[in-house]
C-alpha atoms as a printed R data frame, in Angstrom:
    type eleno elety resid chain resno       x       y       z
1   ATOM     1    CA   UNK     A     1  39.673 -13.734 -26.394
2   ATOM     2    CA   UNK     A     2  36.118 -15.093 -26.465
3   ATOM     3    CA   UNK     A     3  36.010 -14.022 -30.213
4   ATOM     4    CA   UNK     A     4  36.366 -15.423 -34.048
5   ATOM     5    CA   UNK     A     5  37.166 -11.937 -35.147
6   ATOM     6    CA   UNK     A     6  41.327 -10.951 -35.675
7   ATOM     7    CA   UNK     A     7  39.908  -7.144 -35.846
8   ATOM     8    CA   UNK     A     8  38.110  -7.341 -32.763
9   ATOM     9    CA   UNK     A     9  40.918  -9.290 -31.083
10  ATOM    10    CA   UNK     A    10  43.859  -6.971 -32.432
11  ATOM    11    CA   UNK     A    11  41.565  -3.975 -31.103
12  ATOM    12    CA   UNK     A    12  41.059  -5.307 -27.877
13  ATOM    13    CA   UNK     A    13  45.030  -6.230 -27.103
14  ATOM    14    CA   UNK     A    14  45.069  -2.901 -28.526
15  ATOM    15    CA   UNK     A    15  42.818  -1.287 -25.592
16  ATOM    16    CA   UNK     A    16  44.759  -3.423 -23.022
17  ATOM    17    CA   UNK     A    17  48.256  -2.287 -23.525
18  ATOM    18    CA   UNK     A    18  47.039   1.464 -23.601
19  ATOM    19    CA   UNK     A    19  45.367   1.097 -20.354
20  ATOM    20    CA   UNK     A    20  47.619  -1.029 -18.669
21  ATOM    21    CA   UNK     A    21  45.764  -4.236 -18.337
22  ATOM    22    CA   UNK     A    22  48.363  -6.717 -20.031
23  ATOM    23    CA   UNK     A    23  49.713  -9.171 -17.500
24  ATOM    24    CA   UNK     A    24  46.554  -8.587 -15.237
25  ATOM    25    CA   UNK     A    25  45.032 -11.921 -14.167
26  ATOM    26    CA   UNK     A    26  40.970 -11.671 -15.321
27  ATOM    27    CA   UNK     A    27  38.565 -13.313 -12.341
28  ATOM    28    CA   UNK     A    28  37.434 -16.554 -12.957
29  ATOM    29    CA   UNK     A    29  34.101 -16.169 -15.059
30  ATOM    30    CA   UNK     A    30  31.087 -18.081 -13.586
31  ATOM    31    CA   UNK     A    31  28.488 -19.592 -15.487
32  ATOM    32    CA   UNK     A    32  25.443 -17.553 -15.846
33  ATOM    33    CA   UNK     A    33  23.584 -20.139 -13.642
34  ATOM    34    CA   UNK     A    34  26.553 -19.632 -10.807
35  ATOM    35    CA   UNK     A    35  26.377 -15.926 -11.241
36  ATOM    36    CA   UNK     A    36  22.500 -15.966 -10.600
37  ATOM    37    CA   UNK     A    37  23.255 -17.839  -7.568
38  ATOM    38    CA   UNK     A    38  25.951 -15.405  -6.329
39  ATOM    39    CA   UNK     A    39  23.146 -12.860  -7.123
40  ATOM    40    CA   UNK     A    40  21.146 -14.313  -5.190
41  ATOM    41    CA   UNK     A    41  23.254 -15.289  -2.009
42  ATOM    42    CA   UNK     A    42  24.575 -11.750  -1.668
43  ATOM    43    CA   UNK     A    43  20.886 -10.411  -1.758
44  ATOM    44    CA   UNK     A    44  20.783 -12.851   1.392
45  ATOM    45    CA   UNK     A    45  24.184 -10.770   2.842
46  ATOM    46    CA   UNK     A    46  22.467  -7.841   2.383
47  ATOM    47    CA   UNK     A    47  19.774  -8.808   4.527
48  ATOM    48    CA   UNK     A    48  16.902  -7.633   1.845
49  ATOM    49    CA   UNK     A    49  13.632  -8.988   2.305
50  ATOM    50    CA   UNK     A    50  12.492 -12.395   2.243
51  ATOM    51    CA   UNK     A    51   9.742 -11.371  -0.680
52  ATOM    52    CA   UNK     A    52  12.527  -8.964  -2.779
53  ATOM    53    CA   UNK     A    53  14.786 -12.257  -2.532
54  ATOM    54    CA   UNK     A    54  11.433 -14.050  -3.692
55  ATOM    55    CA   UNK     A    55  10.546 -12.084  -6.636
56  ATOM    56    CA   UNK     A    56  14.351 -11.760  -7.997
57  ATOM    57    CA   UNK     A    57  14.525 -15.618  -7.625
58  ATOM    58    CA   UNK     A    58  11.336 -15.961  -9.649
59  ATOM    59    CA   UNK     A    59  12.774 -13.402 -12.394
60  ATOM    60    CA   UNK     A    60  16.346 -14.933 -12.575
61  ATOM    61    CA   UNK     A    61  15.595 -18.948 -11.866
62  ATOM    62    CA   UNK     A    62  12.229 -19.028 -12.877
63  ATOM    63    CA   UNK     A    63  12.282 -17.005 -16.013
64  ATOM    64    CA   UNK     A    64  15.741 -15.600 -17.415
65  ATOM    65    CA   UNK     A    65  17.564 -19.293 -16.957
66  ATOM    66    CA   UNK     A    66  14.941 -21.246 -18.386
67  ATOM    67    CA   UNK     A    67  14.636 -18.546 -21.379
68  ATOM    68    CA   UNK     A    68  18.795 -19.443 -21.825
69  ATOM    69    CA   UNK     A    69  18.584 -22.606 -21.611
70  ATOM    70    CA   UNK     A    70  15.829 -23.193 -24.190
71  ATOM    71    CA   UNK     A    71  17.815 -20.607 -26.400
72  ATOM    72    CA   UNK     A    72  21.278 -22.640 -25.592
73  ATOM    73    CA   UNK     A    73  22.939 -19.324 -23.951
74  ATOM    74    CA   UNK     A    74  25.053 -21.169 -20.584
75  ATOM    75    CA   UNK     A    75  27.277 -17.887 -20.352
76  ATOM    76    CA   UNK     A    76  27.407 -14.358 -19.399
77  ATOM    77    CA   UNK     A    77  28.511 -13.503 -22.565
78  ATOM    78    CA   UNK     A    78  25.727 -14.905 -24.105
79  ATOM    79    CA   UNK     A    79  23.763 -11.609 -22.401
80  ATOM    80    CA   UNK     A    80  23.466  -9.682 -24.999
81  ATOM    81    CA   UNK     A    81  21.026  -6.278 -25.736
82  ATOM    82    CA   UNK     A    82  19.240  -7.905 -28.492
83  ATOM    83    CA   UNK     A    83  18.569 -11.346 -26.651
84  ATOM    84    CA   UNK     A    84  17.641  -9.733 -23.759
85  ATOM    85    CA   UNK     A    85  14.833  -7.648 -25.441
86  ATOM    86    CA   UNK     A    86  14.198 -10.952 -26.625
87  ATOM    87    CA   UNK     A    87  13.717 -11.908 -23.457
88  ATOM    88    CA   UNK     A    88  11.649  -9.023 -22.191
89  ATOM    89    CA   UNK     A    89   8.925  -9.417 -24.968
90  ATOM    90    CA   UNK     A    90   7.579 -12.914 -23.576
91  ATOM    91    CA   UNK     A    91   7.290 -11.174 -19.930
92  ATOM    92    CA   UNK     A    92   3.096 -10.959 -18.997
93  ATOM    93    CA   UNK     A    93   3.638  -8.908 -16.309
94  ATOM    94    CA   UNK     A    94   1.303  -5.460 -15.699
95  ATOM    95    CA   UNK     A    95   3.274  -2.410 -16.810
96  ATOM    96    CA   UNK     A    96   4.168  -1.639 -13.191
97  ATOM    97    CA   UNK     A    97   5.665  -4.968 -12.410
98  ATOM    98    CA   UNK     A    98   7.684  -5.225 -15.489
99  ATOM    99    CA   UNK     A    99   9.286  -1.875 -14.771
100 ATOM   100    CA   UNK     A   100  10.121  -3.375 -11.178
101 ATOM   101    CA   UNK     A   101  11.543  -6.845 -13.103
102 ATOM   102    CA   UNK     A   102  13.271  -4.776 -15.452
103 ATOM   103    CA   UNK     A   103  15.242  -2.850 -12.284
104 ATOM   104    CA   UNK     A   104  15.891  -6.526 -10.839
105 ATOM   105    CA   UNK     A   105  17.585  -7.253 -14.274
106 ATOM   106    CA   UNK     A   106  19.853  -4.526 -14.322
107 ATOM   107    CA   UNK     A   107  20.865  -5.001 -10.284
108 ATOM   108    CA   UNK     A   108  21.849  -8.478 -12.098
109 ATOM   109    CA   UNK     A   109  23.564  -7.423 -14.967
110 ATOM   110    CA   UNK     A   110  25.039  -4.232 -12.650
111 ATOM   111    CA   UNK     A   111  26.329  -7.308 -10.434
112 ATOM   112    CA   UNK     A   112  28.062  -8.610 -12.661
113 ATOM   113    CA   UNK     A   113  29.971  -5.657 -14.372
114 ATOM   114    CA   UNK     A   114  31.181  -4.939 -10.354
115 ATOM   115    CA   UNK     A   115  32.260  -8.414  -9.964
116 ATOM   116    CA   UNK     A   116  34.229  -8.353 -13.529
117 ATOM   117    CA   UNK     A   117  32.915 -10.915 -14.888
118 ATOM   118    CA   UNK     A   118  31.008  -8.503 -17.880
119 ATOM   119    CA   UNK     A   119  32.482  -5.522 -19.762
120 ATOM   120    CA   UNK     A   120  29.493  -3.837 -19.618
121 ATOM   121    CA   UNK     A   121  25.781  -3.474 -18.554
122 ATOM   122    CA   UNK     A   122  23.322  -4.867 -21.279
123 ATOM   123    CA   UNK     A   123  20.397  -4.450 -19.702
124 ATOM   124    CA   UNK     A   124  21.096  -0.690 -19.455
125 ATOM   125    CA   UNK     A   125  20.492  -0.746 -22.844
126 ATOM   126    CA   UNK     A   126  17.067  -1.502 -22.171
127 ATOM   127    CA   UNK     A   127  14.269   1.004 -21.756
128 ATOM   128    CA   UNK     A   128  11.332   0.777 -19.035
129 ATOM   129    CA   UNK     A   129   7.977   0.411 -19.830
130 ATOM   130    CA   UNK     A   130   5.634   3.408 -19.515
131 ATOM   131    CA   UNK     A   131   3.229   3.086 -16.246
132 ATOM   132    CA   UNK     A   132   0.227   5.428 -15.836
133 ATOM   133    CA   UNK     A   133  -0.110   6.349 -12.552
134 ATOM   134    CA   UNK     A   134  -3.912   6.154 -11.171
135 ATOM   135    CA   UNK     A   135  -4.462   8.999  -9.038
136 ATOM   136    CA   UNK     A   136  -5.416   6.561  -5.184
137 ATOM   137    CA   UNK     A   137  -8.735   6.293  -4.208
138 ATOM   138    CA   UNK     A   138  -8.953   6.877  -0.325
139 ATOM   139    CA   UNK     A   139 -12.175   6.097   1.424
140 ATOM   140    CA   UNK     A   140 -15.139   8.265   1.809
141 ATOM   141    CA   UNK     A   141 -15.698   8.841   5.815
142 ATOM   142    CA   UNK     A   142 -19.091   7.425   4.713
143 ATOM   143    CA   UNK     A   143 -17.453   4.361   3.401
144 ATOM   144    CA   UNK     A   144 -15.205   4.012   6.771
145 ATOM   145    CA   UNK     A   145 -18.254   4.403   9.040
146 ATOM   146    CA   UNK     A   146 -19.881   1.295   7.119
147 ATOM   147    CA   UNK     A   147 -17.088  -0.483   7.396
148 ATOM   148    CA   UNK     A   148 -16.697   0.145  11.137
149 ATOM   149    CA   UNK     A   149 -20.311  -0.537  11.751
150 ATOM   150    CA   UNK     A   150 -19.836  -3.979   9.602
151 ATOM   151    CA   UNK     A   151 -16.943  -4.892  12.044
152 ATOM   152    CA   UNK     A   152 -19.306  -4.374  15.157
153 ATOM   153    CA   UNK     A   153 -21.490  -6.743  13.602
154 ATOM   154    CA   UNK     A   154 -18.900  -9.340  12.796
155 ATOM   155    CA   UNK     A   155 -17.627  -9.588  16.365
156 ATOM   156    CA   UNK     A   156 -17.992 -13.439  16.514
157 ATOM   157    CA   UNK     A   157 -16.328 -13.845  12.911
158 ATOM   158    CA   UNK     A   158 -13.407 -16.407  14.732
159 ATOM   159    CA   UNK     A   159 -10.662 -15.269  16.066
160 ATOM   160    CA   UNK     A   160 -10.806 -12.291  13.651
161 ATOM   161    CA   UNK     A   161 -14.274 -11.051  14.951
162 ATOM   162    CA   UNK     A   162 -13.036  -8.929  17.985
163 ATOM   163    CA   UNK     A   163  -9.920  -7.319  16.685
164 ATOM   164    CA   UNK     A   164 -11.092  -6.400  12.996
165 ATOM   165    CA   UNK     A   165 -12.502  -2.564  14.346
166 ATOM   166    CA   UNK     A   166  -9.321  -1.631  16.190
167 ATOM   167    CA   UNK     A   167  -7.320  -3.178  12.839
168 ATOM   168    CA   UNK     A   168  -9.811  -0.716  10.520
169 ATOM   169    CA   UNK     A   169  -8.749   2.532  12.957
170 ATOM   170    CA   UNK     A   170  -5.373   1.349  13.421
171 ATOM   171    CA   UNK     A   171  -4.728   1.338   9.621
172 ATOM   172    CA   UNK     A   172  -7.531   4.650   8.990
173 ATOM   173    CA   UNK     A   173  -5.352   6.584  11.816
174 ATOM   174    CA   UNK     A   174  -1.821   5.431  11.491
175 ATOM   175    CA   UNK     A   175  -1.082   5.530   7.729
176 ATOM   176    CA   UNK     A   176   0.370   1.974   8.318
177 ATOM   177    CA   UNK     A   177   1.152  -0.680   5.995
178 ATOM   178    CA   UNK     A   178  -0.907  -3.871   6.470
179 ATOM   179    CA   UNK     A   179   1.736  -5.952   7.701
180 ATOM   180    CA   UNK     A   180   3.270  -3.750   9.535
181 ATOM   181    CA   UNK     A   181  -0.339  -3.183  11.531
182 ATOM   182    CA   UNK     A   182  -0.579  -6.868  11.543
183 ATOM   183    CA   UNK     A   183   2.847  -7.297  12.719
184 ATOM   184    CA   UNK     A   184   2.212  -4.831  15.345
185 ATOM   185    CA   UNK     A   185   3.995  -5.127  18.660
186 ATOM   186    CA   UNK     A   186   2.674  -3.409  22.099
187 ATOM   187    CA   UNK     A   187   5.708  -1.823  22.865
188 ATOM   188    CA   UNK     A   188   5.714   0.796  19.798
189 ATOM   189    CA   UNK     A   189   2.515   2.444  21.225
190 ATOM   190    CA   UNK     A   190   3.063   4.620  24.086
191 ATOM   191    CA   UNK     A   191   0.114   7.167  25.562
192 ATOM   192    CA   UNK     A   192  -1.270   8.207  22.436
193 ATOM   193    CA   UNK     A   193   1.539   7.673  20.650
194 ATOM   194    CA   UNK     A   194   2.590   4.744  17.758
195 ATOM   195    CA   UNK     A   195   6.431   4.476  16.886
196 ATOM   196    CA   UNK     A   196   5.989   4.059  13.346
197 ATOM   197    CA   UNK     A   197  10.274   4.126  12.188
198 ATOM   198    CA   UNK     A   198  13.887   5.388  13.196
199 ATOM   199    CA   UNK     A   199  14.978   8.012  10.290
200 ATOM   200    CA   UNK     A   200  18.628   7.703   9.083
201 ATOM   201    CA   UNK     A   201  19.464  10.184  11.157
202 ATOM   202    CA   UNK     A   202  18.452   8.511  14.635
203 ATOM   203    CA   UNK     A   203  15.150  10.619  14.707
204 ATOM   204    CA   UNK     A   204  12.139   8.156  15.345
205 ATOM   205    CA   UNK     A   205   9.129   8.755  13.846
206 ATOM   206    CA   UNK     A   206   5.748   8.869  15.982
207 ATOM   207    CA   UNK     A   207   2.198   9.644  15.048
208 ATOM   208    CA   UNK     A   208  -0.579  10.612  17.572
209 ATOM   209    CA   UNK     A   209  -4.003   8.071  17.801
210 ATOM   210    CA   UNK     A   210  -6.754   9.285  18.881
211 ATOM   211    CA   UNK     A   211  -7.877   7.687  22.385
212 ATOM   212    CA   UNK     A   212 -10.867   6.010  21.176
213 ATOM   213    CA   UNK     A   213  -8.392   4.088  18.729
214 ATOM   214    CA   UNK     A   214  -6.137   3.768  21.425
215 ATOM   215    CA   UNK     A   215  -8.742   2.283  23.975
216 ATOM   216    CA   UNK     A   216  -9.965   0.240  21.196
217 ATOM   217    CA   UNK     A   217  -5.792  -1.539  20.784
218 ATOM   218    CA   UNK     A   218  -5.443  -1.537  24.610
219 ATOM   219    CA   UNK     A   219  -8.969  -3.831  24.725
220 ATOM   220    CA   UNK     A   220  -7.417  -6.273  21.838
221 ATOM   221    CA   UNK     A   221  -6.492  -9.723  23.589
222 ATOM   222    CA   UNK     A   222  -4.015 -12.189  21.982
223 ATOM   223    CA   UNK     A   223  -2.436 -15.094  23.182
224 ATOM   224    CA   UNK     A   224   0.844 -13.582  22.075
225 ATOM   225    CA   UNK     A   225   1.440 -10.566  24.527
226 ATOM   226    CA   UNK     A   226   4.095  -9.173  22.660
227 ATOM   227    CA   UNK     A   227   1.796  -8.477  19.651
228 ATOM   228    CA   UNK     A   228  -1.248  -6.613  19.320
229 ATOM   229    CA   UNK     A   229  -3.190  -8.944  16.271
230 ATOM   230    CA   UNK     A   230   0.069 -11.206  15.343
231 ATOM   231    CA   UNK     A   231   0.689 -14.926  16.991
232 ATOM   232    CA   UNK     A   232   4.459 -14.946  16.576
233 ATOM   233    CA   UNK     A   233   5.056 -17.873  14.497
234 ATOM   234    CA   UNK     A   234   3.077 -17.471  11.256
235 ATOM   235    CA   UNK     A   235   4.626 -15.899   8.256
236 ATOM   236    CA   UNK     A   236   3.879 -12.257   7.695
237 ATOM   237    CA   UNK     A   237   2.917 -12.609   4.256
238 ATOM   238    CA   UNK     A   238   0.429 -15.145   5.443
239 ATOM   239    CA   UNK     A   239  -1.343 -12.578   7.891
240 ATOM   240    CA   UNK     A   240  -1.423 -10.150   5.187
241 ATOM   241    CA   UNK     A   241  -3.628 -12.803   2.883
242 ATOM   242    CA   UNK     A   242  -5.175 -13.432   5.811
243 ATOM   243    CA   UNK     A   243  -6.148  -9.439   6.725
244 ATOM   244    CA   UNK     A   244  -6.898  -9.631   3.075
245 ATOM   245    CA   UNK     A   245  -9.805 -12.104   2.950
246 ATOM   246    CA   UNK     A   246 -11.333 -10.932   6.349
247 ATOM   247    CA   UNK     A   247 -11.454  -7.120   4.755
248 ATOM   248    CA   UNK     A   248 -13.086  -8.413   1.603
249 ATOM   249    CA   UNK     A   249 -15.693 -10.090   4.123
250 ATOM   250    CA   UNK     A   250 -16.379  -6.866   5.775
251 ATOM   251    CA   UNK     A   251 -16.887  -5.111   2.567
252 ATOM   252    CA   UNK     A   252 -19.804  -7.435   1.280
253 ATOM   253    CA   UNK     A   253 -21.030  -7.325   4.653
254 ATOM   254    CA   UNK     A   254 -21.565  -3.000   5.029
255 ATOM   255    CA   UNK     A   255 -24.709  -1.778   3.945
256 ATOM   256    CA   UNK     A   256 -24.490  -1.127   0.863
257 ATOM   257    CA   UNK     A   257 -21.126  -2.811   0.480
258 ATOM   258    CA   UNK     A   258 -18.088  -1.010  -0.309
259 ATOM   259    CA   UNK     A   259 -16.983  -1.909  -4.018
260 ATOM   260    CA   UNK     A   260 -12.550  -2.447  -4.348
261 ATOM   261    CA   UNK     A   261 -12.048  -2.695  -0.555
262 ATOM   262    CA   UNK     A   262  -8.292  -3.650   0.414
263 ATOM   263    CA   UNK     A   263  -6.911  -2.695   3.559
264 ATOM   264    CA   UNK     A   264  -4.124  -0.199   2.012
265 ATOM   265    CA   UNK     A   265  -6.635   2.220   1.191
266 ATOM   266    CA   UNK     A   266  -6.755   3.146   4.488
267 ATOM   267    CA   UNK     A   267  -3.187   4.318   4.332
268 ATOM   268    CA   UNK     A   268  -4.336   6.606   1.206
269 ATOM   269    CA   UNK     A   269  -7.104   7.545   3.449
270 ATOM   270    CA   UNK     A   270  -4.561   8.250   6.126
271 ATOM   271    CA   UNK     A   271  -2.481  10.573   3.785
272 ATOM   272    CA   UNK     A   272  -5.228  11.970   1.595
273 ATOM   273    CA   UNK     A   273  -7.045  12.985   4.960
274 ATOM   274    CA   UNK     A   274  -3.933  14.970   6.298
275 ATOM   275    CA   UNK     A   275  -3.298  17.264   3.210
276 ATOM   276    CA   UNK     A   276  -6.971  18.256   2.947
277 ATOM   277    CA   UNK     A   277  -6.275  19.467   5.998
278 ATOM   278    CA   UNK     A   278  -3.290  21.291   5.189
279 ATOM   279    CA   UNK     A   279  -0.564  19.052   6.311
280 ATOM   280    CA   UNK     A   280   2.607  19.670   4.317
281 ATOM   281    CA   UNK     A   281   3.460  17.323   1.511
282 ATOM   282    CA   UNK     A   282   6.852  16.774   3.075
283 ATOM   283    CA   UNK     A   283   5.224  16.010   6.595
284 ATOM   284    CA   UNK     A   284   3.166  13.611   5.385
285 ATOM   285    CA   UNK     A   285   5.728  11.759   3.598
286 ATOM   286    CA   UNK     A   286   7.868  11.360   6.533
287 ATOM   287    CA   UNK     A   287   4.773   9.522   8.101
288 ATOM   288    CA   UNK     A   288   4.459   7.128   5.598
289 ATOM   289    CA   UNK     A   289   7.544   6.157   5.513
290 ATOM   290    CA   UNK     A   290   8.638   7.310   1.892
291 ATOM   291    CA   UNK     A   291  12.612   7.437   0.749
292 ATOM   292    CA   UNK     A   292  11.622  10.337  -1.032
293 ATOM   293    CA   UNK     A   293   9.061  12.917  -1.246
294 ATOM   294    CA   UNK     A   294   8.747  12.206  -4.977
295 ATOM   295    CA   UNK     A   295   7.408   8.983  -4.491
296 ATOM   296    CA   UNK     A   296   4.296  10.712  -2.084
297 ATOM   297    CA   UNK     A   297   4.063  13.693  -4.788
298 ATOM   298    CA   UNK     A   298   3.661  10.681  -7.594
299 ATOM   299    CA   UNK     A   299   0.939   8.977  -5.564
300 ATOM   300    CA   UNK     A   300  -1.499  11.746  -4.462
301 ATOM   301    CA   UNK     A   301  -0.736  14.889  -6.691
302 ATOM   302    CA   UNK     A   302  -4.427  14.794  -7.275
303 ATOM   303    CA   UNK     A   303  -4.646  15.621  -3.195
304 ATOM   304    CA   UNK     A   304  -2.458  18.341  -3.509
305 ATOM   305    CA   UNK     A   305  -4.130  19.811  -6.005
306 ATOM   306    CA   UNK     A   306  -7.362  19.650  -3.731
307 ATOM   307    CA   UNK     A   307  -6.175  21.088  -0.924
308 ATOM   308    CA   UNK     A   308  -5.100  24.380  -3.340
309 ATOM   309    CA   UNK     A   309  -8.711  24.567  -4.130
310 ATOM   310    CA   UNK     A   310  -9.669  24.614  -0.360
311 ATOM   311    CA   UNK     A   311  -7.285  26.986   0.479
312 ATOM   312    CA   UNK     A   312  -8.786  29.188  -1.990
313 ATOM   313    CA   UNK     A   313 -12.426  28.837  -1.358
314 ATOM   314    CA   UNK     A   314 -11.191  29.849   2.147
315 ATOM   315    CA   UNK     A   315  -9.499  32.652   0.552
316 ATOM   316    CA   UNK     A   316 -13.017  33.768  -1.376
317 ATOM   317    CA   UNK     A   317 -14.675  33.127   2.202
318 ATOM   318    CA   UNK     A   318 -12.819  36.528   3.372
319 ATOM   319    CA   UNK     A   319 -13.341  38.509  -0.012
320 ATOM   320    CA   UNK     A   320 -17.232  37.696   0.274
């Protein structure tokens, strides 16, 4: 019965018999280290990706088993809502990333409950930490033409010289995600056109370059013909660091340099750009890629806002 307590026990055969489950055989109950390993292995079924996997592994392994261990807790009974609180309050994280550990906690516990090897979720029990959302910065079109003109003058910067302007208007005119620009492969641009995703429905997803961008791609050489700026073999978190330290390059190197340069401003650039000009919140969400248009409204309300007070000073234009 996993209990000291006749009460509890008498009230639990009590629950059983009125519900049935007398005489039904209860799974096998792993230990908590198995059950993180389970976890684990059917994140790997599920085909997530290799840096979800990553960071789940570094929450469970890295942090909740060692916490147990020191504490003596070897079961999943030993999960309880006060322990882990407990185990929450020695997390470092920002307030962002310990809202995202605290979801990979509850897939656990969630895991767990579905497998019937727990009564019940404790880490529902558990409340997420507040996050202030920063309204995103895009770039000035001042601060992209430095950066552009910096690029020109890095051309024999390696093998990263030549392509780093068509990467800057690739990302400034695409709304892409580094990687995924990084990543890119010559097949997903056709005419003017950039496959950026296949909806749920079947519907891909283009967006229109404009031709000097897309003269500026066409010109990029690579020894790997199926990709535009990617060899084929390296890992794509690797090319991201990579894109990383050649933007941060750039950025000291425009005159004056550009302060807090990263390359997914350009994607805020991308979107911020489009609603100024009266894009629709829900079409620009659909070319970024978003599961929900909540998640765009969350990230550039400030935007929207904006364009409201150019549609009126348009509207004033006509009165005057």
């Amino acid at each position: 019965m996993n209990t000291t307590n006749w009460t509890a026990a008498s009230t639990s055969v009590h629950q059983w018999q009125s519900t049935g489950r007398i005489g039904v055989l209860k799974p096998e109950l792993p230990s908590l280290a198995e059950a993180i390993q389970k976890f684990l292995k059917e994140a790997e079924t599920r085909n997530l990706a290799a840096t979800t996997i990553k960071k789940r592994q570094e929450l469970l392994e890295g942090k909740l088993l060692a916490y147990c261990k020191r504490k003596g807790y070897r079961q999943l009974r030993d999960l309880t809502v006060e322990r882990l609180r407990d185990f929450r309050h020695g997390w470092t994280y920002s307030p962002l990333s310990a809202a995202k550990r605290l979801e990979y906690l509850r897939a656990f516990c969630r895991f767990c409950v579905d497998s019937g090897w727990m009564e019940r979720n404790p880490a529902a029990a558990l409340k997420p930490t507040k996050v202030s959302h920063r309204p995103t910065l895009p770039y000035s079109d001042e601060e992209v033409d430095r950066l552009l003109k910096a690029a020109q003058g890095m051309i024999t910067f390696g093998r990263y010289g030549p392509r780093i302007e068509p990467m800057i208007l690739l990302l400034r005119y695409s709304g892409l995600r580094i990687q995924d620009a990084a990543c890119l492969e010559r097949k997903r641009l056709t005419d003017d056109r950039i496959f950026l995703y296949q909806q749920k429905t079947g519907t891909p997803v283009y967006c229109p370059l404009p031709q000097d961008v897309v003269r500026k791609l066409s010109s990029v050489t690579n020894n790997n013909d199926r990709y535009f700026f990617y060899d084929g073999s390296s890992q794509p978190e690797s090319m991201v660091k990579s894109w990383d330290r050649v933007f941060k390059k750039v950025a000291e190197n425009a005159e004056p340099p550009v302060a807090n340069c990263h390359p997914h401003r350009f994607r805020d650039t991308f979107a911020v750009s489009l609603l100024l000009k009266g894009v629709t919140l829900d079409s620009v969400s659909k070319l970024l890629g978003h599961s929900s248009i909540k998640i765009t409204e969350r990230h550039y309300a400030p935007w929207v806002k904006a364009r409201q007070d150019h549609l009126e000073s348009e509207v004033r234009k006509i009165w005057s």
